[in-house]
C-alpha positions in Angstrom: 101.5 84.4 41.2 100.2 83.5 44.4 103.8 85.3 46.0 103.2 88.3 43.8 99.8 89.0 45.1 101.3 88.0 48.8 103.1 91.1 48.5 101.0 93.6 46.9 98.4 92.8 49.5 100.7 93.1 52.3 101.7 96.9 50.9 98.1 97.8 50.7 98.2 96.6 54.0 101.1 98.1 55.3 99.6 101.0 53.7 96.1 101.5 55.3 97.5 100.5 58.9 99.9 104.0 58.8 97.0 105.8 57.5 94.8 104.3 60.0 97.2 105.0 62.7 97.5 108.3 61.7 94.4 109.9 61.4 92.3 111.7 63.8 89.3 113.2 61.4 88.2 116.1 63.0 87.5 119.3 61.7 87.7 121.0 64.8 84.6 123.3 64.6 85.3 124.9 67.9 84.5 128.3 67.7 86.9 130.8 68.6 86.5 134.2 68.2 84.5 137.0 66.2 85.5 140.2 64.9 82.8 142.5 63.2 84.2 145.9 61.5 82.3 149.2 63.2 81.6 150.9 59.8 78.5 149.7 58.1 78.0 149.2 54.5 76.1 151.6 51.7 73.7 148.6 50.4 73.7 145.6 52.6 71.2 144.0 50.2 73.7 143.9 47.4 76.6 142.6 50.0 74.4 140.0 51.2 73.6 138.9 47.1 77.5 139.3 47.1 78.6 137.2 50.3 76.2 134.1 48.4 77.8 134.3 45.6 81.4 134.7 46.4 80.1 131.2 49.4 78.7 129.5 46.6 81.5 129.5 44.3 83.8 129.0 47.2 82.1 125.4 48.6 84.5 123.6 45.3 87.4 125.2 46.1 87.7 124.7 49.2 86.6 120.9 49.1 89.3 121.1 46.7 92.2 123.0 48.0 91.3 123.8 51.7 91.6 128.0 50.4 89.6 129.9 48.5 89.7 134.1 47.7 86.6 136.1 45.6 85.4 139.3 45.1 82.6 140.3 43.5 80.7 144.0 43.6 81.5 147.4 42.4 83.4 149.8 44.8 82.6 151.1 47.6 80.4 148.1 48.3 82.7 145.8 46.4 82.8 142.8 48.8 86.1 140.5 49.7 86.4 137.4 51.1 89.0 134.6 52.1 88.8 131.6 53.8 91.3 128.4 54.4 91.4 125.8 57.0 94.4 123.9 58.7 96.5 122.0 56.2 96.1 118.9 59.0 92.2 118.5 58.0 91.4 116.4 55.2 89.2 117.7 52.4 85.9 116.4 53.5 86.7 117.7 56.9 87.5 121.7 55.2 84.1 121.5 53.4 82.8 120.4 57.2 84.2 123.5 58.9 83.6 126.2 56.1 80.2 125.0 55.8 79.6 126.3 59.4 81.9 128.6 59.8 80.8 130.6 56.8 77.3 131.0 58.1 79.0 133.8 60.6 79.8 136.5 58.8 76.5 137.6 58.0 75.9 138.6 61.4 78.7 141.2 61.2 76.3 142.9 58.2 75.6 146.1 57.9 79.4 146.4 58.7 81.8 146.3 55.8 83.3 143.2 57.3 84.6 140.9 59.9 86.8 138.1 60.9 85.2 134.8 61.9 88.2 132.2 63.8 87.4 128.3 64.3 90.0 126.0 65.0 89.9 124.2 61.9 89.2 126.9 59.7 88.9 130.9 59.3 87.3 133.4 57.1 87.3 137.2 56.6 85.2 140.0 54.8 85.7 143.4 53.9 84.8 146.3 51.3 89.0 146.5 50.4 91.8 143.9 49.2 92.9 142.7 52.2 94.7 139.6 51.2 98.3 140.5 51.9 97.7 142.1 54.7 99.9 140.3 58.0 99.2 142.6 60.9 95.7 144.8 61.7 94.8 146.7 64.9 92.1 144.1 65.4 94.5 141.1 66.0 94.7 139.5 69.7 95.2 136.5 71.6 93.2 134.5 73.6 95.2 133.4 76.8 93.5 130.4 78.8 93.2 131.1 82.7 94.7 127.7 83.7 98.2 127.6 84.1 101.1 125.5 84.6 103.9 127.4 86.4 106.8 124.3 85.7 110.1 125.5 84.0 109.6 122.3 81.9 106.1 123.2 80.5 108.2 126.6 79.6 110.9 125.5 78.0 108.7 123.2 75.6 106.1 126.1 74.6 109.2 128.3 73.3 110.7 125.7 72.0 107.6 124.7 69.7 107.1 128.2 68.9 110.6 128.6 67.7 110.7 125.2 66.1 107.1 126.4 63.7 108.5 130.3 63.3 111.4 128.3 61.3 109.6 125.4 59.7 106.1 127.2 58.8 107.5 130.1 56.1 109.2 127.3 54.4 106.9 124.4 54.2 103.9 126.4 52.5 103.1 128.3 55.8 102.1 125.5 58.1 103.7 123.4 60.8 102.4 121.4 63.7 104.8 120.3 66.6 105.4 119.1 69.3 108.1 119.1 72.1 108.7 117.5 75.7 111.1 118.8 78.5 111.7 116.5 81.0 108.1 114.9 80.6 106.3 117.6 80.3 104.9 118.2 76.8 103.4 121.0 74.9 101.9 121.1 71.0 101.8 124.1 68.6 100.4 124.9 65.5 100.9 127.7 62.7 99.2 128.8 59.5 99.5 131.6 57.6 97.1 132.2 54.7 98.2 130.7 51.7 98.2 134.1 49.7 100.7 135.5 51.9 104.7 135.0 50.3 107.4 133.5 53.1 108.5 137.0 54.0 105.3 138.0 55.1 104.6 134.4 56.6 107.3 134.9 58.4 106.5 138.4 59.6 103.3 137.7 60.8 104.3 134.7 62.8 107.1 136.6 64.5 104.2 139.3 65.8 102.4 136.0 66.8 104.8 134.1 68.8 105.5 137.3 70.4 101.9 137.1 71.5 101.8 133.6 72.5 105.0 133.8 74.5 103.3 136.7 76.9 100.4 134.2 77.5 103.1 131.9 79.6 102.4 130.3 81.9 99.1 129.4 80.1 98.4 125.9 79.5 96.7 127.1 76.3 97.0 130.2 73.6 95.9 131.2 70.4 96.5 134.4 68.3 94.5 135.6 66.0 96.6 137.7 63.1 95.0 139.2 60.0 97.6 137.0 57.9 97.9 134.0 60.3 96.8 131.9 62.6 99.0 130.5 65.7 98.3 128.3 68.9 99.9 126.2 71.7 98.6 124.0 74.2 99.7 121.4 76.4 96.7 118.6 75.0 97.3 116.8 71.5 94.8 119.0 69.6 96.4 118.3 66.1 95.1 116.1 63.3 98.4 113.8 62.1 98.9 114.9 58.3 101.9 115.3 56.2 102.2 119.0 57.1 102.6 117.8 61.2 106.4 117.2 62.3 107.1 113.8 64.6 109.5 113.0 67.1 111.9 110.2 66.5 110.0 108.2 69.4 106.9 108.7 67.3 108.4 107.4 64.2 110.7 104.5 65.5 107.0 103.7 67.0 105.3 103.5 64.2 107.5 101.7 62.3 107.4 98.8 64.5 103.9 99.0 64.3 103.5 98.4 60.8 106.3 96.0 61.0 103.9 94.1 63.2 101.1 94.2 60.8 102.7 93.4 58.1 103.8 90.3 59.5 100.9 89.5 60.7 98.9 89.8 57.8 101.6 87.9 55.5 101.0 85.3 58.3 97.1 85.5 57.8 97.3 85.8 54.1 99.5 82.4 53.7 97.6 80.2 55.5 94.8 81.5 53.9 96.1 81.0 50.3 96.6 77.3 51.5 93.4 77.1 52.5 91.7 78.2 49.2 90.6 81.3 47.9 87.1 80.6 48.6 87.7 80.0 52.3 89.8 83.7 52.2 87.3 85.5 50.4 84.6 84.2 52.6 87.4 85.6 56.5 87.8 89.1 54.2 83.6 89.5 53.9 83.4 88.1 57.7 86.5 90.7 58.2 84.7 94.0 56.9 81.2 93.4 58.5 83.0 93.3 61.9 85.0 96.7 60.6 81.4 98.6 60.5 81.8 98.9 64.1 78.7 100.4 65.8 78.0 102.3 62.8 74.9 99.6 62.5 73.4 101.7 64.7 70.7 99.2 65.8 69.0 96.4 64.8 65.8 98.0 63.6 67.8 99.1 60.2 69.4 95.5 59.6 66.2 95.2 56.7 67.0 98.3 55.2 70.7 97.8 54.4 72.2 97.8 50.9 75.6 95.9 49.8 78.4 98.4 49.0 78.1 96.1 45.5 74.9 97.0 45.0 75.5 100.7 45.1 78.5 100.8 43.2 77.1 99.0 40.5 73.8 101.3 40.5 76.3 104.4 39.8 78.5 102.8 37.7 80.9 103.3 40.4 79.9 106.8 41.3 80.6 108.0 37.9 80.7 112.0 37.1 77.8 111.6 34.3 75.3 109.7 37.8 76.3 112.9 40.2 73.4 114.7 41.0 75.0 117.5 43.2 76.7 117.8 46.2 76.2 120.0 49.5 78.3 120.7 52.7 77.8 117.7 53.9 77.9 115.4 51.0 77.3 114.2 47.6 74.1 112.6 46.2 74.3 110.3 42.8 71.5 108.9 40.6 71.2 105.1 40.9 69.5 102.0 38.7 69.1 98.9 40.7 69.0 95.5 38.6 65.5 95.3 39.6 65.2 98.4 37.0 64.2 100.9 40.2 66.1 104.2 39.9 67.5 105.7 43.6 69.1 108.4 44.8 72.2 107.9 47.0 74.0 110.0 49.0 77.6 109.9 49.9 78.1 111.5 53.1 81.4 113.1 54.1 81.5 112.9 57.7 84.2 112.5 60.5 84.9 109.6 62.7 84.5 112.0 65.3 81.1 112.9 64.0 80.0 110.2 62.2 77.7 108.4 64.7 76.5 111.1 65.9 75.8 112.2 62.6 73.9 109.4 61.1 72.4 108.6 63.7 70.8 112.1 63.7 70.0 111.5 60.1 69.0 107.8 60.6 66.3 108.9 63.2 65.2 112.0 61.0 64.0 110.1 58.4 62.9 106.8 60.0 60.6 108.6 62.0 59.6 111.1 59.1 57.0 109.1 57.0 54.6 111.9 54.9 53.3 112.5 51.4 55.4 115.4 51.0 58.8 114.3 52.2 61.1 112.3 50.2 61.0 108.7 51.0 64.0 106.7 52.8 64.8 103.4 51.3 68.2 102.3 53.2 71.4 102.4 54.0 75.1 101.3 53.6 77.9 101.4 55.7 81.4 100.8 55.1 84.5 101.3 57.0 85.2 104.3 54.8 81.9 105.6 53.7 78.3 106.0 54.6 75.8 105.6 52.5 71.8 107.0 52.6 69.2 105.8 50.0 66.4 107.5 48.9 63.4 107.5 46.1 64.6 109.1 43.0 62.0 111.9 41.8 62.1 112.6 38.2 61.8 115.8 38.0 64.3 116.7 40.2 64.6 120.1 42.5 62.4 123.0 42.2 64.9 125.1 41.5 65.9 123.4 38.3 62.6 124.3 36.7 61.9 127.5 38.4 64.8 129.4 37.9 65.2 128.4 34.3 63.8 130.9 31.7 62.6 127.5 29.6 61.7 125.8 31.9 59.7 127.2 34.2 57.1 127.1 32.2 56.4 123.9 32.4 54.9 125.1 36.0 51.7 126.6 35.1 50.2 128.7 38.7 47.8 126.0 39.7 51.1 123.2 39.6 52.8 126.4 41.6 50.0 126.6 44.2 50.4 122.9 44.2 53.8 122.6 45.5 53.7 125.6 47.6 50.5 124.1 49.8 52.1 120.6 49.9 55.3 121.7 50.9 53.7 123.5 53.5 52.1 120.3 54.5 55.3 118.9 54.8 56.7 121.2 57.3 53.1 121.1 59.5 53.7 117.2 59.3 57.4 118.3 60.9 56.4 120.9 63.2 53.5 119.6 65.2 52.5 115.6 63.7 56.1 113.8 63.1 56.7 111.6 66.5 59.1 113.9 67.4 58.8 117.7 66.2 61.3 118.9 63.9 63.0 121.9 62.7 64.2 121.5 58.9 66.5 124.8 59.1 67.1 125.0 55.2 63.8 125.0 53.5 64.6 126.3 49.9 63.9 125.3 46.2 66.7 123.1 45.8 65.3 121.1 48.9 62.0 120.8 47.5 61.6 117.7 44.5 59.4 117.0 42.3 58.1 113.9 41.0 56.6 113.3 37.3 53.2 114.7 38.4 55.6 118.0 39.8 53.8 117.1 43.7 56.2 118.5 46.0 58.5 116.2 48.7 60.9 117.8 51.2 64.2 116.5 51.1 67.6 117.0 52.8 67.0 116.8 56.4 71.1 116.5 57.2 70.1 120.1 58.7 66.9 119.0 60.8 67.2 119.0 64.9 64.5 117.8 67.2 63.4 120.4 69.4 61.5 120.2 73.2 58.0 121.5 73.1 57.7 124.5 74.4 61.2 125.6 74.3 63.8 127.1 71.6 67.5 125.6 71.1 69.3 128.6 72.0 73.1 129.0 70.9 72.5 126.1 68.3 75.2 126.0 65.6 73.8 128.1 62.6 73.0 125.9 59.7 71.6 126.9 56.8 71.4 129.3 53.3 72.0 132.8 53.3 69.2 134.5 51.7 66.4 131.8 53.4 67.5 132.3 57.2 65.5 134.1 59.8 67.3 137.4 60.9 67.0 136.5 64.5 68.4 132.8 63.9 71.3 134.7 61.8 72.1 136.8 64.8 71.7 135.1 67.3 71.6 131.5 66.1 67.3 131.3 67.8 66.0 128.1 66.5 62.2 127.8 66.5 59.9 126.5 64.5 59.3 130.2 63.4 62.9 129.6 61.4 61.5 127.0 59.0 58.2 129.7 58.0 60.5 132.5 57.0 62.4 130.3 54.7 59.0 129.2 53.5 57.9 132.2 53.3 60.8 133.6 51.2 60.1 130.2 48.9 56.6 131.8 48.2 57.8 134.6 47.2 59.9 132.9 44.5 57.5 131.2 43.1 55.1 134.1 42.4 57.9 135.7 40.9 60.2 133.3 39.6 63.1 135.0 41.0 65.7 133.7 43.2 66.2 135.7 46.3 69.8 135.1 46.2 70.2 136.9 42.7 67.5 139.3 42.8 68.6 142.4 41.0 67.8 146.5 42.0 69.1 149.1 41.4 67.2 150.7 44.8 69.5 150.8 47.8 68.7 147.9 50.3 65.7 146.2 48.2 65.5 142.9 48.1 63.5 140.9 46.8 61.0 140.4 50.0 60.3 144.3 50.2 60.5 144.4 46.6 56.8 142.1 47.3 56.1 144.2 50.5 56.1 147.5 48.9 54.2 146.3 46.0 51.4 144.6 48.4 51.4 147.7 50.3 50.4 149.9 47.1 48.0 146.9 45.5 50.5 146.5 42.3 51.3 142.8 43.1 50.3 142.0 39.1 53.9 143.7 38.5 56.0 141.4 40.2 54.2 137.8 39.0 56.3 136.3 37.2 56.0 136.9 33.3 56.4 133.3 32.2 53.0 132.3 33.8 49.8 133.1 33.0 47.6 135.0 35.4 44.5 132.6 35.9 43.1 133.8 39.2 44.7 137.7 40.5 42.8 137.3 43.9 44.6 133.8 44.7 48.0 134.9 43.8 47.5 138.3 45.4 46.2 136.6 48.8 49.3 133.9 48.6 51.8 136.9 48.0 49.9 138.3 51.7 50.7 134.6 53.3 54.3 134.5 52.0 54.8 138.2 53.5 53.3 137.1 56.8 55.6 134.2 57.0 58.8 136.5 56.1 57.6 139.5 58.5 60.5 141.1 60.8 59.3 140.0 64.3 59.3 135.9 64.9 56.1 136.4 66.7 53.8 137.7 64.3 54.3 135.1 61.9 52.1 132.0 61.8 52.4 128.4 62.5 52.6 126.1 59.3 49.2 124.7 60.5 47.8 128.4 60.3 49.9 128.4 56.8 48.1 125.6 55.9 44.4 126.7 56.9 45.4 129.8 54.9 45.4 128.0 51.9 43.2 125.9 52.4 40.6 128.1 53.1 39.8 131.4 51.0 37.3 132.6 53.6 39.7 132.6 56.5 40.5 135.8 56.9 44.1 137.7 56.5 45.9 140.2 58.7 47.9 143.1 57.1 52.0 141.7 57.0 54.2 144.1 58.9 57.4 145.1 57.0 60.7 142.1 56.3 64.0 142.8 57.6 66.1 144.7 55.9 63.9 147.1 54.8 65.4 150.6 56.7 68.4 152.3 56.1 70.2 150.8 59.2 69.4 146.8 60.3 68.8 146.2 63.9 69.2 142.9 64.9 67.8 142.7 68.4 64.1 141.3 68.1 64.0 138.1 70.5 
């Protein structure tokens, strides 16, 4: 018994040290290159509707299969859209990249489409089926400007483009590689989109190492096909995976590696079978708190630390029937600790790369984040594979659960609905100008709003939050966020100020009065949405049209003056909105008085992006 457990161990072993040694975990977010089309769409209102759609229904399928196609729309306006990463990124780290990288695109809009290019992942829109198409007069290459003029360097960058032109049509259009001439080394990789067949792989690779082999002496290139992907350098930039291709060196090196360990641990494992099983149980716990690393980040969060155990057990080991719902950057379950408490826990997917960085972002969010109207933090776990945040369960869930259901919403009478919107805004004043350090939420929206059994508001999800300086704005800060609740400036040119956080609020008013979603409001009017929708009524007093149906009208003149706050918040120009502390005096206070909104975005013909 004892030998057959020797050896399963040592597998497992054997096992997780050639994973271990294999794995970078990086979804190379790097951005690259964007491409926006010159003709502009009919109805942009409908395409954006469209583009969160087709993104929604995209976030499983590419968690799942790293590719994902959709259209959705009626001609000419019908909207495509593709998207795949790298075959060498895992499947958390896809969901990673798309999750930024699909946040582009909607800057191209008006246009009928565009090409967005990371170096983990890409995506493309357009009004047409493009899927098979392999060559476009948009393509190009990017050709670094430091060079290496060796014949060696050379020889190994045609001879790993050569080597992925052959492997890459046949090995479901991807190969990684890497050569050496005389010592000096160059890597390669090639992906075609998944859609394409091996002829037209093949084609568009041919066109790309064409490309790449003008960019010589270049220490690094990429090309940038419509049906494929292609780049060399002389750095490692390659996560190991099955689809990568090693040199015998590499392999006759790993090998003895394992070799090594699984010595070793047959080693470890006998004395410790002769020393009991209590004793080895006792050097495996003593083993995996060490194999945290530094992701105890410091000791303040020691008290607030859950046991793996504990969680598992809470979630019946993360069943299906406890998942709550999951996000771009995680998954969040409903727990039951023996004590009888029920928690919320959420399973982040996050890098090595990133994962410090990451948590610790997270970690500092919500310990210094302590307010009536945000969700409460209760702990943490960390293991050497997952990372673990714990938070009050609210019983009533998200907003949107209630609101957007025709049942119901019901339930959510006006004065509960003025409720929640005043203490959400409460929540983001505490952010904005009374947290320790200021913060910027950057995806205030229904689903981010719970309720507990008395339906008072709390702001969760802060995985999104940054801190910000006083007085300044994070300029060129990665967009983060959901289409449909993002400020046009921050969507074009990725501003973040605090001015971010009241258009999505703003646009969340405006739901709640109507009980519509933004997302899937419906017109048949060219570029309405539902923001000048509420404008235009507001401008010709018929807001009593647009409250929602469901709820009974108990005071006109409150709802009509919260409509007025919710289009201040959402008007066109970042400047003429108001603070969440002017928000908040707003409601609070009937006799302060109101100016007249200006118009939202998107309400002309043609969308001009260039308000600072």
């Amino acid at each position: 018994m004892a030998t057959h457990s020797l050896l399963i161990f040592s597998l497992v072993i054997y096992a997780t040290a050639f994973s271990i040694n294999l794995s970078h975990a990086d979804p190379r977010t790097d951005y690259v290159m964007r491409m926006c089309g010159k003709v502009h769409v009919q109805n942009v209102s409908n395409y954006f509707k469209y583009y969160s759609n087709i993104t929604d229904y995209m976030q499983d399928e590419i968690y799942r299969n790293k590719f994902a196609f959709k259209d959705v729309g009626e001609p000419p306006d019908r909207l495509y859209v593709l998207a795949q990463c790298m075959d060498d990124l895992t499947n958390e780290e896809c969901a990673m990249c798309f999750t930024q990288i699909s946040t582009l695109i909607p800057s191209c809009f008006p246009s009928t489409g565009g090409r967005v290019y990371f170096d983990g992942c890409f995506i493309r829109a357009e009004n047409y089926s493009f899927y098979r198409e392999v060559l476009g007069p948009e393509d190009t290459k990017r050709c670094s400007g430091i060079v290496n003029k060796r014949q060696e360097f050379s020889v190994a960058v045609d001879e790993v483009l050569s080597q992925m032109l052959l492997k890459a049509p046949s090995f479901r259009g991807f190969a990684s590689m890497h050569e050496t001439s005389n010592g000096i080394s160059a890597y390669g990789m090639a992906s075609c989109w998944k859609i394409l067949d091996r002829d037209l792989c093949s084609n568009c690779l041919s066109e790309a190492v064409a490309s790449a082999l003008s960019c010589i002496p270049s220490t690094e290139a990429r090309v940038l096909n419509a049906g494929c992907f292609l780049r060399y350098s002389d750095t490692s930039f390659a996560n190991d995976s099955n689809g990568g291709d090693y040199s015998e060196e590499e392999v006759f090196s790993y090998a003895t590696y394992i070799m090594g360990v699984g010595l070793i641990c047959i080693f470890a494992i006998g004395i410790g079978v002769c020393v009991g099983k209590l004793s080895y149980r006792r050097k495996i716990r003593l083993k995996q708190s060490k194999e945290t690393e530094d992701l105890v980040l410091e000791e303040r969060v020691q008290y607030m630390q859950f046991k793996y155990a504990t969680l598992d057990t809470a979630t019946q080991s993360f069943s299906e029937s406890n998942r709550l719902g999951r996000g771009g950057f995680g998954e969040v379950f409903k727990g039951t600790l023996p004590d009888g408490r029920e928690i919320a826990i959420k399973r982040l997917y996050i890098s090595r790369k990133f994962r410090v960085q990451e948590i610790r972002n997270e970690m500092d969010i919500i310990g210094i984040a302590q307010h009536k109207n945000l969700v409460r933090f209760l702990g943490c776990c960390f293991t050497t594979m997952d990372s673990f945040l714990v938070y009050e369960y609210l019983a009533n869930r998200s907003l949107d659960l209630i609101l957007f259901d025709p049942e119901k919403k019901k339930e959510v009478d006006w004065k509960r609905r003025f409720v929640i919107i005043e203490g959400t805004a409460e929540g983001l004043e505490y952010l904005h100008k009374y947290c320790q350090v200021r913060i910027i939420h950057r995806d205030i929206k229904a689903s981010n709003v719970l309720l507990d059994l008395r339906y008072r508001p709390k702001i969760s999800d802060f995985g999104l939050a940054r801190f910000y300086p006083p007085d300044h704005s994070l300029a060129n800060t990665a967009i983060a966020g959901t289409l449909g609740y993002m400020a046009p400036e921050y969507i074009a040119k990725g501003r973040l100020t605090e001015k971010v956080d009241v258009y999505s609020f703003g646009v969340l008013v405006i739901e709640m009065i109507t009980g519509v979603q933004n997302n899937k409001y419906q017109s048949d009017k060219t570029y309405e949405t539902l923001l000048t929708c509420a404008w235009k009524h507001f401008q010709s007093s018929t807001v009593q049209e647009i409250i929602d149906k469901s709820m009974e009208i108990e005071d006109a003149e409150e709802i009509q003056r919260v409509v007025q706050i919710g289009l201040l918040c959402t008007q066109e120009s970042p400047n003429l909105r108001p603070t969440m502390t002017e928000v908040v005096q707003m409601l609070r206070k009937e006799e302060v008085g109101l100016p007249s909104p200006s118009k939202p975005p998107f309400t002309d013909e043609l969308m001009e992006l260039n308000y600072l």
